[in-house]
N, C-alpha and C positions, 0 to 999 in steps of 0.2 A: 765236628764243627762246634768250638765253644763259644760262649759269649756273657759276655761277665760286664756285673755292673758294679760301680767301686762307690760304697757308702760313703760319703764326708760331711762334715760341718764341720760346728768349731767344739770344745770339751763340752763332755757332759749335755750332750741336747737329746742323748738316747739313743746313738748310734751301736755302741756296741750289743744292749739292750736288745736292739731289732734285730739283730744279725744273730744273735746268742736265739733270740725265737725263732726265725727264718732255717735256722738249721737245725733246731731241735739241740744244739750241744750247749756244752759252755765255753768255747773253743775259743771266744773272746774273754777276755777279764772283762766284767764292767765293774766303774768302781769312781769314787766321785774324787777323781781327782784330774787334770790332763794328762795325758801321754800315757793312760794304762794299756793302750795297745801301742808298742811299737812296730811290730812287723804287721805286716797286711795279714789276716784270716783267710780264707781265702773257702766257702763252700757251696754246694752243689743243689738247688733244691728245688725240686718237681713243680712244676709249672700246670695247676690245679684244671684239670679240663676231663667234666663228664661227660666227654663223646667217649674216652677211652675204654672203660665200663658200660658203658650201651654196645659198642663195637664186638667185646669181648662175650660182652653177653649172647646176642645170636648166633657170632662163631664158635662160640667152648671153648674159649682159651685157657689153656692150662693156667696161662699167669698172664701180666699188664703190666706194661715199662712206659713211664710217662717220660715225655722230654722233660732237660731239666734245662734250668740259666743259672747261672754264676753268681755270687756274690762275695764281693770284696769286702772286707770291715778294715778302713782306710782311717787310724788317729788322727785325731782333731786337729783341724788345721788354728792359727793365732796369727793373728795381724803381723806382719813383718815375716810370712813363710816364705815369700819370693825372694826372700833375700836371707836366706836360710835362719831367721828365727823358729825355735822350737821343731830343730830336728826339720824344716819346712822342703829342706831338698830333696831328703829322704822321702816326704810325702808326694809333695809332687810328681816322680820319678812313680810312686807310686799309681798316681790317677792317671797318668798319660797312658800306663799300659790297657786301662781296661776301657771297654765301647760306650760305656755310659754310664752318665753319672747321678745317683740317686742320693739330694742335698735335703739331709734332715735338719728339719728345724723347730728350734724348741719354742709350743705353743703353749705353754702350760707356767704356771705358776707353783714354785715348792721352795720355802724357806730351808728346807733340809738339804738342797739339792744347789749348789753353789754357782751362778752365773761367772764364765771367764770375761763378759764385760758390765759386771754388776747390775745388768736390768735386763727382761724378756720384750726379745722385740725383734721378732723374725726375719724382716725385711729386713734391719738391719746387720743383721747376723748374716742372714745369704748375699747382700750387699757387700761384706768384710770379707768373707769366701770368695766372693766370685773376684772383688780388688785383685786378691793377692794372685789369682788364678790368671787374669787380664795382665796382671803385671809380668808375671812368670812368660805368656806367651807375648808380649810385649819387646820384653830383653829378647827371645829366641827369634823372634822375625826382625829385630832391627838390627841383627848379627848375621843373617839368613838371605833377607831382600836385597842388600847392595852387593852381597857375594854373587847371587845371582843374575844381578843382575851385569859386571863385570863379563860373566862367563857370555849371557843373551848375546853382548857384545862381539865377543869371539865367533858369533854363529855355532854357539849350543843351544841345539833345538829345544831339549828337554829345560834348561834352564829355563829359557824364555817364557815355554809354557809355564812354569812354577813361578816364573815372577808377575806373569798374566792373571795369576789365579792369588798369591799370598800381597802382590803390593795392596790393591783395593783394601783384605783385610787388614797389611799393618795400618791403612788409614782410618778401619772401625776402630782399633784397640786405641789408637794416639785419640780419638773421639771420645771415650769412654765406653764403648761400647763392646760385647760380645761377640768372640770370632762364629760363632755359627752363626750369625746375621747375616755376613757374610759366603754360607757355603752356599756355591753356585748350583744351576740346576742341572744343567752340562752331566751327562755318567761323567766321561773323559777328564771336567774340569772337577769335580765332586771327589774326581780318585785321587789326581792329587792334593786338595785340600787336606783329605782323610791322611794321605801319607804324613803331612806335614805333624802329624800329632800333637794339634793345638788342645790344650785343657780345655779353652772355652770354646774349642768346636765341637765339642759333645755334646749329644742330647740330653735335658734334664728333666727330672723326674721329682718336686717336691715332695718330702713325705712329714705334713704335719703334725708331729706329735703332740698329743693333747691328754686331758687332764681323764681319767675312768670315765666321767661322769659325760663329755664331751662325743667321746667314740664312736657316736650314731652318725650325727650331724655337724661337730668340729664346733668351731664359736668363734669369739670376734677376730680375735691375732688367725686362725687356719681362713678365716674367714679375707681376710688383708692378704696372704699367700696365692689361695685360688684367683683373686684380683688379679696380682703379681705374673700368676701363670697363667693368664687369658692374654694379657698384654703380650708377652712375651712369646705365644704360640707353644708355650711348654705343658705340663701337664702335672697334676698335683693330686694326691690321696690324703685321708685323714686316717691312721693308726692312734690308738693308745699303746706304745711299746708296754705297758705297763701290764695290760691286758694280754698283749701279747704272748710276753714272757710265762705268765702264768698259764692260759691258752696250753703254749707247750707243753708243761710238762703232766696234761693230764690226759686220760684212757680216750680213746677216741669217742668210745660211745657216750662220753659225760659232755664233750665240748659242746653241743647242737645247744642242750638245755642250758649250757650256760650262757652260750652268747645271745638266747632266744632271752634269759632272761636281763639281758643289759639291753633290750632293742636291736640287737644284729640280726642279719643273716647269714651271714660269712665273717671271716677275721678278716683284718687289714690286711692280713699279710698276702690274702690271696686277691686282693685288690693292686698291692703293693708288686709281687710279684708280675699279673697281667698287664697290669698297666707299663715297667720293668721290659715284658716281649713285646707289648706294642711301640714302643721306644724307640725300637731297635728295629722295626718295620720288620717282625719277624712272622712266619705263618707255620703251618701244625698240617701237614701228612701223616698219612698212617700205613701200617701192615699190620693184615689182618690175617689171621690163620689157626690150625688147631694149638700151636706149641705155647703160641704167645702174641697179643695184639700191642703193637706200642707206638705209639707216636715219636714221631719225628722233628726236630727245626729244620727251618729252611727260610732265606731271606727272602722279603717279597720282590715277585717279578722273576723269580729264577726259572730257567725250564725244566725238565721232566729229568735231561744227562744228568744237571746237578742236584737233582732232587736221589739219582740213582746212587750218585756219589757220594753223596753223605751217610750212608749205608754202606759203601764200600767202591775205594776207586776201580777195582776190577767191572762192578757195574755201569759207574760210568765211561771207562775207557773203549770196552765190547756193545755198550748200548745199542740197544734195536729197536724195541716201542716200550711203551709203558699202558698197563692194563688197569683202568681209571674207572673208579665208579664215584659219585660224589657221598658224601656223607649220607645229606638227606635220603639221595638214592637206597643204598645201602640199608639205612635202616625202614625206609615206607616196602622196600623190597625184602625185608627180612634176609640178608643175604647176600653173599655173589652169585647162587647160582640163580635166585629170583629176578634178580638187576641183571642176571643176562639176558634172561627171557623176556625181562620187559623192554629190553634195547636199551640199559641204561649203563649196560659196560661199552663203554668204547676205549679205543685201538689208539693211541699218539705217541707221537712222531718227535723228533728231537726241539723242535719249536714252538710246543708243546708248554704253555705257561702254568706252572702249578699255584693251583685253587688253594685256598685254604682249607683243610677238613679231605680233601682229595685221598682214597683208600687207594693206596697202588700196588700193581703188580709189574715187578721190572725181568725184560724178555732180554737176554744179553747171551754174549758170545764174545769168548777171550782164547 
């Protein structure tokens, strides 16, 4: 089960930057000009959670596989991409495939560091983004709605439902407004909205980048963002990519003392990152054993089958129960076999909602 999020803005606000730290490589060019990435990057990177390491630790696990999430390093988008300025279709085609979108925006100030609309002004910048993005899904439902709706005509069920659920949003985008405003709360109406593969029906993720000095607490322009993303029920972090990048490429035992000495306790990136699986309404099961402990994804709200699944469909297709202890359990009991004794292993059943942090053991037959 992958799940990927596709980094955009517009040139030079530090995207490629965060992605080049986020994976540890240089696998992006960054370079102060537009369009130094043209293909998508595209990498994998562990999803920062110290239950794994507690877990491992009272089983003796040989070794620890942490789940990971996707990241996309997606070239800068420029005003007129909806109408394929600068290479713009190519990009597009690009965000539509991934689950969420994480919109860096430049908060910082550097005469060295060339603005593609001559001044820093965030809001405006995610403003120009999100235009061409609204516009992009604007042309695709007003080519999309009346087809469908012809067919509703005919007595196509399936259409109808699809013009039930995309007319309301073409009349957010013809508003000005964002097609996730839009996604219904309906599972049924929600699946197909998500089918529709609107840009702006993704969930967003601010990531304001800001000046070394900033990095603890953000400042006034990250400070107008968080604003931005209260209104809007979205969610927002403060990185210095700058920090970041260097972060990377040092010893692990060195990082602690450094970020300890710029006021951190953690990098952005692992803010950046969580915040990233929260997005995505995603949760963290585990297996725990002598070979290796590792955590799992799993969408919230799914039951125990699909949690067996994701491990392997042979598990969920023979599913029989699932052998559950919870985290806390697990660790106040030192153990599976102390959480049995204390009655804190139980026995579930296909209907069975998986918890977050949930240790499981899957009972199957194929």
């Amino acid at each position: 089960m992958g799940f990927r999020c596709g980094i955009v803005g517009l040139p030079n606000v530090g995207k490629s930057t965060l992605f080049n730290a986020l994976t540890e490589t240089a696998a992006a060019q960054a370079a102060n000009y537009p369009f130094c990435t043209i293909e998508p990057n595209v990498g994998q990177v562990a999803v920062p959670d110290p239950r794994v390491s507690a877990l491992a630790g009272i089983a003796g696990s040989a070794k620890t596989i942490e789940t990971q999430l996707g990241f996309v390093d997606i070239a800068g988008l420029v005003r007129g991409a909806s109408k394929g300025e600068g290479l713009g279709n190519q990009f597009l085609a690009n965000i539509r495939e991934v689950d969420a979108i994480v919109h860096v925006l430049r908060c910082f100030e550097d005469d060295d560091v060339t603005h593609v609309e001559g001044k820093v002004d965030p809001i405006a910048d995610a403003d120009t983004v999100e235009t061409e993005l609204m516009l992009a899904d604007l042309d695709s439902l007003e080519r999309r709605v009346p087809n469908l709706a012809k067919k509703a005509q005919q007595g196509d069920k399936e259409a109808k439902a699809q013009q039930g659920v995309l007319a309301p949003v073409l009349d957010l985008l013809r508003a000005g407004k964002p097609a996730r405003l839009g996604r219904p709360a309906d599972p049924e109406e929600a699946r197909l909205f998500d089918q529709a593969q609107l840009l702006t029906g993704k969930p967003v993720l601010y990531v304001c980048n800001v000046e070394e000095g900033s990095a603890a607490d953000g400042n006034a322009q990250s400070a107008r963002v968080f604003a931005k993303a209260k209104a809007e029920g979205a969610e927002a972090v403060v990185v210095s990519a700058a920090i970041e990048a260097e972060i990377a490429t040092m010893a692990a035992e060195d990082r602690a003392e450094f970020l300890s000495d710029l006021g951190l306790t953690e990098t952005g990136l692992a803010r950046v990152i969580r915040a990233g699986y929260s997005l995505l309404h995603l949760i963290t099961f585990f297996t725990v054993g002598p070979k290796e402990t590792r955590a799992w994804t799993l969408t919230r709200g799914a039951r125990a089958p699909q949690a067996a699944g994701v491990i392997h469909s042979d598990f969920e297709r023979g599913f029989i129960r699932a052998e559950t202890i919870a985290y806390e359990d697990y660790i106040a009991c030192h153990g599976e076999t102390g959480a049995r004794d204390a009655g804190k292993l139980r026995s579930e059943g296909k209907d069975y909602v998986v918890q977050d942090g949930d240790v499981m053991l899957f009972r199957f037959n194929v």
